[in-house]
TIVO-2410 file (N, C-alpha, C; in nm, 3 decimals):
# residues 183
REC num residu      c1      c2      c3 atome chaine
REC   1      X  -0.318  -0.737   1.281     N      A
REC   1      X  -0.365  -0.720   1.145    CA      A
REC   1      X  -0.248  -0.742   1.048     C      A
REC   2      X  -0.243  -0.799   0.912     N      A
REC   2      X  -0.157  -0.829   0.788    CA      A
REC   2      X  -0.162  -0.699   0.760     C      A
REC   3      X  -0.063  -0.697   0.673     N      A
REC   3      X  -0.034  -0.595   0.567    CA      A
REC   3      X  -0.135  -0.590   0.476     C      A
REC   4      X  -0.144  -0.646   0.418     N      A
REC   4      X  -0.217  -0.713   0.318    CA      A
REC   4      X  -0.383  -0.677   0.334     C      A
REC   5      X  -0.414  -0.720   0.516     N      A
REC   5      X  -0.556  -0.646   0.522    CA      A
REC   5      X  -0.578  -0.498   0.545     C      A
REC   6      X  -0.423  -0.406   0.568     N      A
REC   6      X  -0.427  -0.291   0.552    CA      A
REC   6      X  -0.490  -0.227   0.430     C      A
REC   7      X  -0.435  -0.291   0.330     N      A
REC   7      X  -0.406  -0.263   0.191    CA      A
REC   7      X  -0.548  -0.283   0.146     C      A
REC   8      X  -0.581  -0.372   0.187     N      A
REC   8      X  -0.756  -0.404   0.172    CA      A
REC   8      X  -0.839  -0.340   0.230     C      A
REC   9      X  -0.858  -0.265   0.292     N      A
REC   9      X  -0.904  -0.176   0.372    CA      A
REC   9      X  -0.897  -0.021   0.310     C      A
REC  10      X  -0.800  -0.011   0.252     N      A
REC  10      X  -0.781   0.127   0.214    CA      A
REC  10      X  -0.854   0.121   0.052     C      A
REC  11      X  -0.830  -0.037  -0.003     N      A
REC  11      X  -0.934  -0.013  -0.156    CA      A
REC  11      X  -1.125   0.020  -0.149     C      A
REC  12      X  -1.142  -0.016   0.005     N      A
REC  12      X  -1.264   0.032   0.039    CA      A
REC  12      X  -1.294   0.158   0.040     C      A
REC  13      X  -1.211   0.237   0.079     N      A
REC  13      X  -1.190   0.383   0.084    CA      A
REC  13      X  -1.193   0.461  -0.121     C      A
REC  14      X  -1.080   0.350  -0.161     N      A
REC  14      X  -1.077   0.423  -0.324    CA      A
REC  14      X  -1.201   0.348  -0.353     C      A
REC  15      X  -1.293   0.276  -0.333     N      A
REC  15      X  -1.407   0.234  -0.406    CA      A
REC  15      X  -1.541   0.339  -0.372     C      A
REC  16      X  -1.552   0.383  -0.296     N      A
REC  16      X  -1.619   0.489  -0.232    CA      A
REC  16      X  -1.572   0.603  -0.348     C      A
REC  17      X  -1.513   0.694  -0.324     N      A
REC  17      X  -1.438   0.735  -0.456    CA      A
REC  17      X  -1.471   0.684  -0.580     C      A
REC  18      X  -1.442   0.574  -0.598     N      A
REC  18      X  -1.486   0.598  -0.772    CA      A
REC  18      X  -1.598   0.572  -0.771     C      A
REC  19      X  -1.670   0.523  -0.621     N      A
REC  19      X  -1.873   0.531  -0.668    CA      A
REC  19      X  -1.884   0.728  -0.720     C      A
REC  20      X  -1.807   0.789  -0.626     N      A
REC  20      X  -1.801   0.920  -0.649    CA      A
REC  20      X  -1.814   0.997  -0.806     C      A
REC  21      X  -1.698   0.927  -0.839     N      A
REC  21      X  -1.650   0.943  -0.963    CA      A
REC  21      X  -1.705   0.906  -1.113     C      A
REC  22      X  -1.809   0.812  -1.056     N      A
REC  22      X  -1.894   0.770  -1.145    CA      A
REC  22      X  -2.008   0.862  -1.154     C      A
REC  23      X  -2.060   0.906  -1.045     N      A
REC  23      X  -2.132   0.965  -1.007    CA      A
REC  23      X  -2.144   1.127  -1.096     C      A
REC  24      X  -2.023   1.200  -1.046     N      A
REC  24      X  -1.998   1.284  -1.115    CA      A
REC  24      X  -1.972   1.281  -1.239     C      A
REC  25      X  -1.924   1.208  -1.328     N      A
REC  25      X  -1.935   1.188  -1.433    CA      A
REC  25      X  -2.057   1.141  -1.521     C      A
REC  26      X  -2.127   1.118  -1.470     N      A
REC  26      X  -2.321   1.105  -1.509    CA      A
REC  26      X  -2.337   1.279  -1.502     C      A
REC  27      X  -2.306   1.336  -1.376     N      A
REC  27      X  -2.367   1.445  -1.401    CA      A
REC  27      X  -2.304   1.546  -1.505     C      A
REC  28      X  -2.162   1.517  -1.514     N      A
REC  28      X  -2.121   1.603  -1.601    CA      A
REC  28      X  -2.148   1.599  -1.722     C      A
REC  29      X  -2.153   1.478  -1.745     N      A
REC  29      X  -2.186   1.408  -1.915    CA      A
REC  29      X  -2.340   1.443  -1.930     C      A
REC  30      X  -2.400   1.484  -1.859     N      A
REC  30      X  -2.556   1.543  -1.845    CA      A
REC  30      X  -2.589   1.676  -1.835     C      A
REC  31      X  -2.487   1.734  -1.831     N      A
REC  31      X  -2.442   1.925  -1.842    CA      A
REC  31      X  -2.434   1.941  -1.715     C      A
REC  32      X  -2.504   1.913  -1.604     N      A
REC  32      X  -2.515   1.989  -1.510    CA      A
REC  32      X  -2.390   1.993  -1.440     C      A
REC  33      X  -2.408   2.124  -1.353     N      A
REC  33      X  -2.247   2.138  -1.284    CA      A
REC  33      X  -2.242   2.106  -1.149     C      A
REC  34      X  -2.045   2.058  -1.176     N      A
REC  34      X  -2.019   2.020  -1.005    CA      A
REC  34      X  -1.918   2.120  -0.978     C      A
REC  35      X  -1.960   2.170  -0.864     N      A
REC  35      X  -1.812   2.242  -0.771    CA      A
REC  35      X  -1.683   2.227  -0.829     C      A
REC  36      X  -1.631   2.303  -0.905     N      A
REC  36      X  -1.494   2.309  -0.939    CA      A
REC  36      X  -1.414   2.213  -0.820     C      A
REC  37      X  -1.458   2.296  -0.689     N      A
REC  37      X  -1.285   2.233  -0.602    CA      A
REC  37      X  -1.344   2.068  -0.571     C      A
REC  38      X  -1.507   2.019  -0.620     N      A
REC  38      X  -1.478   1.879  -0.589    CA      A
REC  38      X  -1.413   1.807  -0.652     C      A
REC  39      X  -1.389   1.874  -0.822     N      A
REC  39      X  -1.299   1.773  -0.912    CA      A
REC  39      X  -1.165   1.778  -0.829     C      A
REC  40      X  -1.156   1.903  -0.814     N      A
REC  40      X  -0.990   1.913  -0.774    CA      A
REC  40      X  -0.996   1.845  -0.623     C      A
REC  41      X  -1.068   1.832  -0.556     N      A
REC  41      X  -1.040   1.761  -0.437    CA      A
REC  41      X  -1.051   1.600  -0.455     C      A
REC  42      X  -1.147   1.576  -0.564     N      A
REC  42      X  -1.118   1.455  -0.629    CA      A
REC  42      X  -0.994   1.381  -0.635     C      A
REC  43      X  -0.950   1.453  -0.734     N      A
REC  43      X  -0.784   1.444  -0.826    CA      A
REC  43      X  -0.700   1.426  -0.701     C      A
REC  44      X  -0.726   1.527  -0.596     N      A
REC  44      X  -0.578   1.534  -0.496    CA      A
REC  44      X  -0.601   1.411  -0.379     C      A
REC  45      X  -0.739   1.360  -0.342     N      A
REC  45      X  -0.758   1.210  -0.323    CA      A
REC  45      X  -0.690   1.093  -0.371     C      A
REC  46      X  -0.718   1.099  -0.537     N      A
REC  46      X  -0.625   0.983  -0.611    CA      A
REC  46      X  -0.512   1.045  -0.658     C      A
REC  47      X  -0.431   1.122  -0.624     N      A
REC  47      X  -0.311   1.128  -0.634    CA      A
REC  47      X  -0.244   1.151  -0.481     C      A
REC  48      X  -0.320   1.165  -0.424     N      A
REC  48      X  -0.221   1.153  -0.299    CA      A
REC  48      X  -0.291   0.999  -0.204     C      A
REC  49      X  -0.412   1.032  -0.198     N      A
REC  49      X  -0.426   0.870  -0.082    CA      A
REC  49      X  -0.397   0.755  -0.160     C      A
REC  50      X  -0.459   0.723  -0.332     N      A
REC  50      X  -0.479   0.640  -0.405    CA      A
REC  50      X  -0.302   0.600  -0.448     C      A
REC  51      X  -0.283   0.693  -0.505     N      A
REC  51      X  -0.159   0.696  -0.563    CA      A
REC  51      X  -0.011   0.727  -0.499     C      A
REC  52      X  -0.008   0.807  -0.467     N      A
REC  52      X   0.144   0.846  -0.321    CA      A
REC  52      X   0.126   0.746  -0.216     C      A
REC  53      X   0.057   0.711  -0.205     N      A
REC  53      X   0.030   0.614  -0.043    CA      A
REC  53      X  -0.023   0.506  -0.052     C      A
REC  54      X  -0.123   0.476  -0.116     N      A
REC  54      X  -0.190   0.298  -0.120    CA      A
REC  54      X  -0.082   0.251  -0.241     C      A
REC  55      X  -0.073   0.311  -0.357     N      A
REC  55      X   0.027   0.227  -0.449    CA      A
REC  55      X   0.161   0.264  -0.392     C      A
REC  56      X   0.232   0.344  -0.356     N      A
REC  56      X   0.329   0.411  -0.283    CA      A
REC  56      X   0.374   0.246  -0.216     C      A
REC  57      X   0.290   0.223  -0.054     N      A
REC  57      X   0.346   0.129  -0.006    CA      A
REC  57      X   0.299  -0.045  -0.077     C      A
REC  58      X   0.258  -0.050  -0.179     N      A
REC  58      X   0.276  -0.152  -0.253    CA      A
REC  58      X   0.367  -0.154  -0.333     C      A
REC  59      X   0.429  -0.057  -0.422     N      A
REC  59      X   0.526  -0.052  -0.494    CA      A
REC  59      X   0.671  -0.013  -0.388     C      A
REC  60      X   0.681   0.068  -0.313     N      A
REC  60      X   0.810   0.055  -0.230    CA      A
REC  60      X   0.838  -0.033  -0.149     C      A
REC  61      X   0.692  -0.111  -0.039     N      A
REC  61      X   0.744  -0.185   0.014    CA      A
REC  61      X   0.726  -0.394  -0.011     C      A
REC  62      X   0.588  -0.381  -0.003     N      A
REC  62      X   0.534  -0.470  -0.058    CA      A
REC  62      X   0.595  -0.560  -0.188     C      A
REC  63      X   0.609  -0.532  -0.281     N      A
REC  63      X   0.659  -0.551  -0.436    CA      A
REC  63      X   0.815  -0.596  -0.342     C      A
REC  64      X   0.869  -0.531  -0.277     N      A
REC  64      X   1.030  -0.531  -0.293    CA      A
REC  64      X   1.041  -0.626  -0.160     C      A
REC  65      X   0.920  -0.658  -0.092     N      A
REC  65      X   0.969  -0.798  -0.036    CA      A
REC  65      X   0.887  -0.898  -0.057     C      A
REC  66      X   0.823  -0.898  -0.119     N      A
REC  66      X   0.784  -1.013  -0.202    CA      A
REC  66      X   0.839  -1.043  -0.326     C      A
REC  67      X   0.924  -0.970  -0.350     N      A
REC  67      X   1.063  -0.999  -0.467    CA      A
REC  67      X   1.190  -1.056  -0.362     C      A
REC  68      X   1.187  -1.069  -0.259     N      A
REC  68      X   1.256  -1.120  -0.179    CA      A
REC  68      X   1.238  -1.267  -0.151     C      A
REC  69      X   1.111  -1.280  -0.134     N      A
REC  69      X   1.029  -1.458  -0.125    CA      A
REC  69      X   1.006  -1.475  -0.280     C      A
REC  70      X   1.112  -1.464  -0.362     N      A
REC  70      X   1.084  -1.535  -0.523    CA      A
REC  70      X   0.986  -1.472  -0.642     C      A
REC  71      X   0.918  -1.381  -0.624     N      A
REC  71      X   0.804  -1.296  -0.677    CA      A
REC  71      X   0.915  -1.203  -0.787     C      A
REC  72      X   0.907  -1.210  -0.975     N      A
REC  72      X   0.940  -1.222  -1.058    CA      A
REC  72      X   0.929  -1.046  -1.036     C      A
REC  73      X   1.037  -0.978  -1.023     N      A
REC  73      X   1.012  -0.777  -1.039    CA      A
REC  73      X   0.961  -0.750  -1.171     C      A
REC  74      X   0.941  -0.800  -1.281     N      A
REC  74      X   0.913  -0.715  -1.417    CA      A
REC  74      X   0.850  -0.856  -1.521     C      A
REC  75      X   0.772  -0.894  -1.401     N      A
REC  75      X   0.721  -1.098  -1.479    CA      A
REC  75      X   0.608  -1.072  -1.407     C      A
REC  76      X   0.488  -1.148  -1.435     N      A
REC  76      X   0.394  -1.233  -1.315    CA      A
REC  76      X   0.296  -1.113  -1.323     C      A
REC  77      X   0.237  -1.150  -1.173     N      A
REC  77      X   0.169  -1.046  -1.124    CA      A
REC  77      X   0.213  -0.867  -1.047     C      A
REC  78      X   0.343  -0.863  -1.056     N      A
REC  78      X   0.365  -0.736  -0.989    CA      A
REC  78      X   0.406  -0.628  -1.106     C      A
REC  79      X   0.464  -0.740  -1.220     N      A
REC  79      X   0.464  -0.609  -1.381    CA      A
REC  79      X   0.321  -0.597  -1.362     C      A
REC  80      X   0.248  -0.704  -1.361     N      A
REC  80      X   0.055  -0.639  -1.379    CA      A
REC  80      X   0.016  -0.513  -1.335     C      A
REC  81      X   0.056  -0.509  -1.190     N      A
REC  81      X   0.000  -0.412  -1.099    CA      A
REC  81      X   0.077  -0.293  -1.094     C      A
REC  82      X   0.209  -0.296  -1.156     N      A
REC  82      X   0.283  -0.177  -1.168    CA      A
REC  82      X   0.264  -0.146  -1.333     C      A
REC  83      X   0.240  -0.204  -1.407     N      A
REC  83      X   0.126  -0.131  -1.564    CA      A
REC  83      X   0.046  -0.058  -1.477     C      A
REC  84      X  -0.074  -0.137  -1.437     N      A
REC  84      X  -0.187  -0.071  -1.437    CA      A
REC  84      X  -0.187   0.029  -1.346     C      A
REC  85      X  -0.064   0.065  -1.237     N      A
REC  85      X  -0.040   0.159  -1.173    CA      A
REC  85      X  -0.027   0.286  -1.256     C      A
REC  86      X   0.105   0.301  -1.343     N      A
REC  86      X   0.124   0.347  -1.451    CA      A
REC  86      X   0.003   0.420  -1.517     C      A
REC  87      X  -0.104   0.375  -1.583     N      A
REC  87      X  -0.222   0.405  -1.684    CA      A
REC  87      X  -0.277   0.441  -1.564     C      A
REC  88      X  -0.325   0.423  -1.439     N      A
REC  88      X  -0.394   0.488  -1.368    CA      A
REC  88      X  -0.330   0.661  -1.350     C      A
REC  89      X  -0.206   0.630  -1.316     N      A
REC  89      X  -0.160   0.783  -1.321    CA      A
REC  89      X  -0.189   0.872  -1.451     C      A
REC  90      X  -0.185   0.787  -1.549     N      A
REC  90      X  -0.243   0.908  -1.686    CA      A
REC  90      X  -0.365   0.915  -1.689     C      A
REC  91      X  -0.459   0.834  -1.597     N      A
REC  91      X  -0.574   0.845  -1.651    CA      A
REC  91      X  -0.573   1.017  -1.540     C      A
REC  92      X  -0.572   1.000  -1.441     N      A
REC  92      X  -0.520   1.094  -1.314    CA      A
REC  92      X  -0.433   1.233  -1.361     C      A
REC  93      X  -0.364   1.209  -1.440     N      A
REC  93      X  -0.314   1.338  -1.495    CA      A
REC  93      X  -0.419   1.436  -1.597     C      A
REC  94      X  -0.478   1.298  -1.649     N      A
REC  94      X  -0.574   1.409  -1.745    CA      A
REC  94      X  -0.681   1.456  -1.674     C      A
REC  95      X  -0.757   1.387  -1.573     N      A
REC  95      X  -0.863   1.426  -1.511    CA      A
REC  95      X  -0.820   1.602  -1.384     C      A
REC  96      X  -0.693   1.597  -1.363     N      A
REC  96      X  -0.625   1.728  -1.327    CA      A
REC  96      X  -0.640   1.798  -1.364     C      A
REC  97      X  -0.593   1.823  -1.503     N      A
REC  97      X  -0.567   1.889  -1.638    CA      A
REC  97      X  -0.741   1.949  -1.666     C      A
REC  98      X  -0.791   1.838  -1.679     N      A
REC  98      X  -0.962   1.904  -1.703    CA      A
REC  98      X  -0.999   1.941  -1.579     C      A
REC  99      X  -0.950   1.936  -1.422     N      A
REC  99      X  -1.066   1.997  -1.351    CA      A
REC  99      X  -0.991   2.162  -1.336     C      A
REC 100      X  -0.839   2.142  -1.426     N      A
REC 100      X  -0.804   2.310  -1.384    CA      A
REC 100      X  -0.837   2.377  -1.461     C      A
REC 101      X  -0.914   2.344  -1.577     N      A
REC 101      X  -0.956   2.413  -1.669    CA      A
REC 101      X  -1.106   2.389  -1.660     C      A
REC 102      X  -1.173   2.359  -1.592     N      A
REC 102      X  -1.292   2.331  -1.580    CA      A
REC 102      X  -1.396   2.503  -1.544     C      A
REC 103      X  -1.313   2.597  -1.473     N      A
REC 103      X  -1.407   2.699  -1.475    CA      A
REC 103      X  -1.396   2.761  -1.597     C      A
REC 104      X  -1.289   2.781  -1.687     N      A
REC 104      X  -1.300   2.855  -1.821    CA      A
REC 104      X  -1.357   2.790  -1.919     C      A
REC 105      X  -1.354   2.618  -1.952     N      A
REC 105      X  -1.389   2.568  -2.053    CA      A
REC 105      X  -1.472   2.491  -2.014     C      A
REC 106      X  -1.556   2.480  -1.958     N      A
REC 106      X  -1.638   2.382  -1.901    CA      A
REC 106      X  -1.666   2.249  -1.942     C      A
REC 107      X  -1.763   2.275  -2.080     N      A
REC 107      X  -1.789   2.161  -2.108    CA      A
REC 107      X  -1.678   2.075  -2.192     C      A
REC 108      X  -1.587   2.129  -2.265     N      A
REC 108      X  -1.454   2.070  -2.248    CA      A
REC 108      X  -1.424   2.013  -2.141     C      A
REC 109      X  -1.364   2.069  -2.061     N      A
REC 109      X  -1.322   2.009  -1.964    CA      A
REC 109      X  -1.362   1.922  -1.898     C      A
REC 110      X  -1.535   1.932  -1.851     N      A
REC 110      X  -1.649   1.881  -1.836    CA      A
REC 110      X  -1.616   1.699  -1.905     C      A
REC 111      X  -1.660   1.699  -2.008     N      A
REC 111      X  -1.602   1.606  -2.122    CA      A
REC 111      X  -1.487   1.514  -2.096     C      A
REC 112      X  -1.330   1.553  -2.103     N      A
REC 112      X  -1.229   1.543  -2.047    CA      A
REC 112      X  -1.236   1.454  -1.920     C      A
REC 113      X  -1.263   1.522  -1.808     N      A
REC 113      X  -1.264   1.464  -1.670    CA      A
REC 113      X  -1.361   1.362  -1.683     C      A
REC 114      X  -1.525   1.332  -1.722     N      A
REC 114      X  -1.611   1.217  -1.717    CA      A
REC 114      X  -1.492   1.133  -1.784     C      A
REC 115      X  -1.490   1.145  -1.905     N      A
REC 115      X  -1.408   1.006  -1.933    CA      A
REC 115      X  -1.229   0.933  -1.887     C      A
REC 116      X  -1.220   1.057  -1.854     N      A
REC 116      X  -1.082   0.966  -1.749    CA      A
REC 116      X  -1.142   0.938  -1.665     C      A
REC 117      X  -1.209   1.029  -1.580     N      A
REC 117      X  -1.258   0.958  -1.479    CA      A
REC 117      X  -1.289   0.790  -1.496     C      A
REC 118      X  -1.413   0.766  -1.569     N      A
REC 118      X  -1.466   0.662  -1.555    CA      A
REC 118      X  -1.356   0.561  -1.601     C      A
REC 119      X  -1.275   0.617  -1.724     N      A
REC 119      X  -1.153   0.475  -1.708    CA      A
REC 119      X  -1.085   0.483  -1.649     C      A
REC 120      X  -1.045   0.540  -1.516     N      A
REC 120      X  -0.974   0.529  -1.472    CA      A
REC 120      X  -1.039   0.395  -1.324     C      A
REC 121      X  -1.192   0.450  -1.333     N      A
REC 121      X  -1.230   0.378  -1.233    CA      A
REC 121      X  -1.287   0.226  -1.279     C      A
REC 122      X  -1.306   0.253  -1.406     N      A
REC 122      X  -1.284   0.070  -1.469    CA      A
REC 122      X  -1.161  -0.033  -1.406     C      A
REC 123      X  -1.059   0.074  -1.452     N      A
REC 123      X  -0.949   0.006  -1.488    CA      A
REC 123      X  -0.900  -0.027  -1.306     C      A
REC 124      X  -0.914   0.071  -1.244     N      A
REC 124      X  -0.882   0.062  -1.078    CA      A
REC 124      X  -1.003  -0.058  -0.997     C      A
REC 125      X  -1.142  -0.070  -1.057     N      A
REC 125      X  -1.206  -0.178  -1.030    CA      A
REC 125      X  -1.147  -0.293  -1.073     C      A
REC 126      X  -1.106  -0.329  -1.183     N      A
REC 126      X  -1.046  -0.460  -1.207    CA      A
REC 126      X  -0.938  -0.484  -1.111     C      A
REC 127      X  -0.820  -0.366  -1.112     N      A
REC 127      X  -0.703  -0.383  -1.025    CA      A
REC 127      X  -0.702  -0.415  -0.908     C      A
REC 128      X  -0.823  -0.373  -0.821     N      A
REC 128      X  -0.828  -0.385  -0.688    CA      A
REC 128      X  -0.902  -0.485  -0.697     C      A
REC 129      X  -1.007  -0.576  -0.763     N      A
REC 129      X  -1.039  -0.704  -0.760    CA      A
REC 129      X  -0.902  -0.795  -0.764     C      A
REC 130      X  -0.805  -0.765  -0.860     N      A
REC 130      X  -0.668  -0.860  -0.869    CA      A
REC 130      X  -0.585  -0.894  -0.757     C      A
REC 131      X  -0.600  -0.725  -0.713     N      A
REC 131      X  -0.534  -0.758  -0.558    CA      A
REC 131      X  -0.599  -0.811  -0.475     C      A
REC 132      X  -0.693  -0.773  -0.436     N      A
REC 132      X  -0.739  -0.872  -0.331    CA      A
REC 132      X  -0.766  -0.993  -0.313     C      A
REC 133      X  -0.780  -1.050  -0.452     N      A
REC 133      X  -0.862  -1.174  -0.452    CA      A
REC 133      X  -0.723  -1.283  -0.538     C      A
REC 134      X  -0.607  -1.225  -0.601     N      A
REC 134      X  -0.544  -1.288  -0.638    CA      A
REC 134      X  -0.365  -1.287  -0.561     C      A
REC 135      X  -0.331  -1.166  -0.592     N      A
REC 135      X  -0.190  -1.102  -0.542    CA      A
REC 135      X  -0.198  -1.113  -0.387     C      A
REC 136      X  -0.282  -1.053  -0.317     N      A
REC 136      X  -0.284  -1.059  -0.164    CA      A
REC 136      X  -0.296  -1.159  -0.102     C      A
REC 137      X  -0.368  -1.317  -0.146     N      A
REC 137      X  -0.363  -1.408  -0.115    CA      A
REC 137      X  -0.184  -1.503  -0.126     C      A
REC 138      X  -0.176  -1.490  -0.227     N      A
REC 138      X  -0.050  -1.515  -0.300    CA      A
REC 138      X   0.024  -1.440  -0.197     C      A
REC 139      X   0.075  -1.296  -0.153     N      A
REC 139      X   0.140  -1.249  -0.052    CA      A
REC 139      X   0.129  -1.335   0.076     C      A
REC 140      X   0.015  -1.339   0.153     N      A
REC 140      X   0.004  -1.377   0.260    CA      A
REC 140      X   0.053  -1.537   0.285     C      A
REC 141      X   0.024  -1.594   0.157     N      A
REC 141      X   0.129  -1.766   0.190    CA      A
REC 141      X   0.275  -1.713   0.198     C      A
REC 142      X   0.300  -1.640   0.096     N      A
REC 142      X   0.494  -1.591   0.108    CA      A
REC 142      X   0.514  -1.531   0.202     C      A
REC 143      X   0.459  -1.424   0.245     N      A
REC 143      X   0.478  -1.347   0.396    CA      A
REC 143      X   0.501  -1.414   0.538     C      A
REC 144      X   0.619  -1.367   0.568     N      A
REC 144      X   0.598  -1.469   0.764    CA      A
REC 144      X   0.527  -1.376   0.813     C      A
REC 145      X   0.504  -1.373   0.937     N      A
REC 145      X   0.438  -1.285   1.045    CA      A
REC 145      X   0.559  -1.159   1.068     C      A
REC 146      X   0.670  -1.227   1.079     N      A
REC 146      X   0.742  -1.117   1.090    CA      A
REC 146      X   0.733  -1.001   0.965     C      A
REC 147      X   0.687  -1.024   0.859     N      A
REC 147      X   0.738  -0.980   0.733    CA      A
REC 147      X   0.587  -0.903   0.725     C      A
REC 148      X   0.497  -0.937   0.778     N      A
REC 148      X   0.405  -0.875   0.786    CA      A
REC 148      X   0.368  -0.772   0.880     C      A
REC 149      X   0.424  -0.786   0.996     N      A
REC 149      X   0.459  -0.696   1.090    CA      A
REC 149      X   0.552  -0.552   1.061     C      A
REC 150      X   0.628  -0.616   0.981     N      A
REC 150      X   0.714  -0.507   0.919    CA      A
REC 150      X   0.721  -0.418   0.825     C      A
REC 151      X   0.573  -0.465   0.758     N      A
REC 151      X   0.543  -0.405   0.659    CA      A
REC 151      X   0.425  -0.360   0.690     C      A
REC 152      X   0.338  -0.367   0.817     N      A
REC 152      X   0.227  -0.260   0.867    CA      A
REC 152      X   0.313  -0.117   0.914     C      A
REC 153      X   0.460  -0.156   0.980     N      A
REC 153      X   0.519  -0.070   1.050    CA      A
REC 153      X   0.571   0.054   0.891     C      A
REC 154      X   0.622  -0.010   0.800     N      A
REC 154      X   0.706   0.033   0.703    CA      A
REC 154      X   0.575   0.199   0.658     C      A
REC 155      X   0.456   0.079   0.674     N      A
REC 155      X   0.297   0.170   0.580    CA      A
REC 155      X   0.310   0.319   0.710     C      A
REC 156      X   0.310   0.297   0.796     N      A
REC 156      X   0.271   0.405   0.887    CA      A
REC 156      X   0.403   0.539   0.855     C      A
REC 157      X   0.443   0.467   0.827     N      A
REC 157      X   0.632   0.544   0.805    CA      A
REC 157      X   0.586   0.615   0.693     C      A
REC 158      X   0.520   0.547   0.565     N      A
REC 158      X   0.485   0.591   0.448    CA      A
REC 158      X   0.371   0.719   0.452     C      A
REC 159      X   0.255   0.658   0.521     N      A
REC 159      X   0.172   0.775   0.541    CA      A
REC 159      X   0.170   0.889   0.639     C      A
REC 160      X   0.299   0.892   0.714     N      A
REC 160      X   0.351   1.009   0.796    CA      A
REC 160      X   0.411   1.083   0.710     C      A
REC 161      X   0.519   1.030   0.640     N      A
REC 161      X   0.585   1.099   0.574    CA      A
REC 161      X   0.566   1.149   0.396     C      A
REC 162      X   0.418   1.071   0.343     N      A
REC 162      X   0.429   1.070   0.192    CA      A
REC 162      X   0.257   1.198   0.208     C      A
REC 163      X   0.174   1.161   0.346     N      A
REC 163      X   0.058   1.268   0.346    CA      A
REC 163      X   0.057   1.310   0.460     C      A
REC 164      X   0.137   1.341   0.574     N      A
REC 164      X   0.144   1.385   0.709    CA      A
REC 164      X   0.034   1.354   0.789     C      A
REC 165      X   0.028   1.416   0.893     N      A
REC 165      X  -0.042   1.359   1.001    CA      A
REC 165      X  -0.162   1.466   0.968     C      A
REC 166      X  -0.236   1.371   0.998     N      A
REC 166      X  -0.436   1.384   1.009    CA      A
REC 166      X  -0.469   1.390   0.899     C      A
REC 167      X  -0.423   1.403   0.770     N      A
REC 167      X  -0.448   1.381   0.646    CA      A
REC 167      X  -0.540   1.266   0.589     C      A
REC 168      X  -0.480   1.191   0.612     N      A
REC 168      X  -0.554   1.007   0.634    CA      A
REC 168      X  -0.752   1.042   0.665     C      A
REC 169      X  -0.721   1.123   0.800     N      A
REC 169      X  -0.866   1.134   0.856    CA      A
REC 169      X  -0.942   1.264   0.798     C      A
REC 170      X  -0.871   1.364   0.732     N      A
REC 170      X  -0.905   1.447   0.629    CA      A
REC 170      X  -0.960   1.334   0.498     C      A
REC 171      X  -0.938   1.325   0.444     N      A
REC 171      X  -0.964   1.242   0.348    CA      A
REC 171      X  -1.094   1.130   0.373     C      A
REC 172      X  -1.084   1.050   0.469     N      A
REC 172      X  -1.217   0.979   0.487    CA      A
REC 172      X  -1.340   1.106   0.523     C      A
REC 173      X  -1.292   1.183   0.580     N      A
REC 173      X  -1.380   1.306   0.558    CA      A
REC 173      X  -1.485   1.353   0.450     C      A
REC 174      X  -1.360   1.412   0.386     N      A
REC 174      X  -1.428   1.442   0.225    CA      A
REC 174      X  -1.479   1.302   0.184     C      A
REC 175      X  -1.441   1.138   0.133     N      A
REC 175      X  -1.506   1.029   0.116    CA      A
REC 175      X  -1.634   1.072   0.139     C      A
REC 176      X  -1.673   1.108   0.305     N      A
REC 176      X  -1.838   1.064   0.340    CA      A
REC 176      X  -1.917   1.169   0.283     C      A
REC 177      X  -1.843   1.312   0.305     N      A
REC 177      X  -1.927   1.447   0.234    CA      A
REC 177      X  -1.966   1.371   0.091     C      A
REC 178      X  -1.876   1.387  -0.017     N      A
REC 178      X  -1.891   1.349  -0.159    CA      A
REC 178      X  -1.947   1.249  -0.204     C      A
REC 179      X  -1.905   1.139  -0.054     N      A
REC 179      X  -2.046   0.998  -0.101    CA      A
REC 179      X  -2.189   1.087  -0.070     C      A
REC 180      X  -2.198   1.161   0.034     N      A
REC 180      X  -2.341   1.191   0.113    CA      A
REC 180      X  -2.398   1.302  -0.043     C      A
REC 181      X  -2.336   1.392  -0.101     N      A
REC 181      X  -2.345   1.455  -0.220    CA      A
REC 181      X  -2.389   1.359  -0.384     C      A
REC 182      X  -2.331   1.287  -0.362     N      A
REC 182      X  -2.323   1.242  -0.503    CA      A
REC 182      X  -2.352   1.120  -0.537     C      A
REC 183      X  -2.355   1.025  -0.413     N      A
REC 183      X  -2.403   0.849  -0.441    CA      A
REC 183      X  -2.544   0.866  -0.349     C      A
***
């Protein structure tokens, strides 16, 4: 397997998720209530699988050897994907922020979280269309086999050490509960 179809593989996982996220945000924007700890188990999804680990090994490893095969660090397509990395994390900070305040202020908070949410999952639908269909192609002509090999090995290094072990399979977990709940 490429790197590259790792990486593709795991936006299947955050797309599941933001069907989630959409989801919940209909209901919230509709009064009715969701489980406090699903926002927050939400949030700790895209900040730890989405964000610490799928952008994690694109921005530590990925980005920095494909800046090796000629790929422009702060030009092109990898300033693209490290912006929109960026604005994803604020969209992600605020949707935190509203689910910890979500049992005292509700519909505040309520409020708050639907709309990061949903831009956050706009903005992460476009991104993960870019990658896959533009940047990852583009990788895989620059990539040797070796370079791809080394960068499936680099990812495993990443998700041992950035979400420990069984975490990964925690997480597709919650995915199927919260899809089976909410899509």
């Amino acid at each position: 397997m490429k790197a590259t179809e790792e990486l593709k593989k795991e936006h299947r996982g955050i797309e599941i998720m933001l069907r989630v996220a959409e989801a919940v945000s209909a209901r919230l924007e509709s009064g009715q209530a969701v489980p406090p700890e699903h926002l927050q188990k939400m949030v700790e999804f895209l900040q730890v699988f989405a964000d610490k680990c799928h952008h994690g090994k694109e921005e530590d490893q990925l980005f920095t050897v494909l800046e090796g095969t000629g790929f422009a660090p702060f030009a092109g397509p990898i300033q693209v994907m490290l912006e929109e990395h960026k604005q994803g994390r604020v969209y992600i900070r605020a949707m935190a922020e509203a689910a910890k305040s979500y049992k005292t202020e509700p519909e505040k908070a309520a409020a708050g979280f639907a709309e990061n949410a949903r831009s956050y999952s706009s903005l992460l639908r476009q991104h993960i269309q870019k990658e896959d269909n533009i940047l990852y192609p583009m990788a895989d002509e620059h990539l040797s086999p070796q370079d791809q090999d080394e960068l499936l090995k680099s990812f495993e290094r990443i998700e041992q050490e950035r979400i420990g072990p069984g975490k990964h399979e925690e997480f597709h977990r919650l995915l199927k509960q919260l899809e089976q709940t909410y899509c």
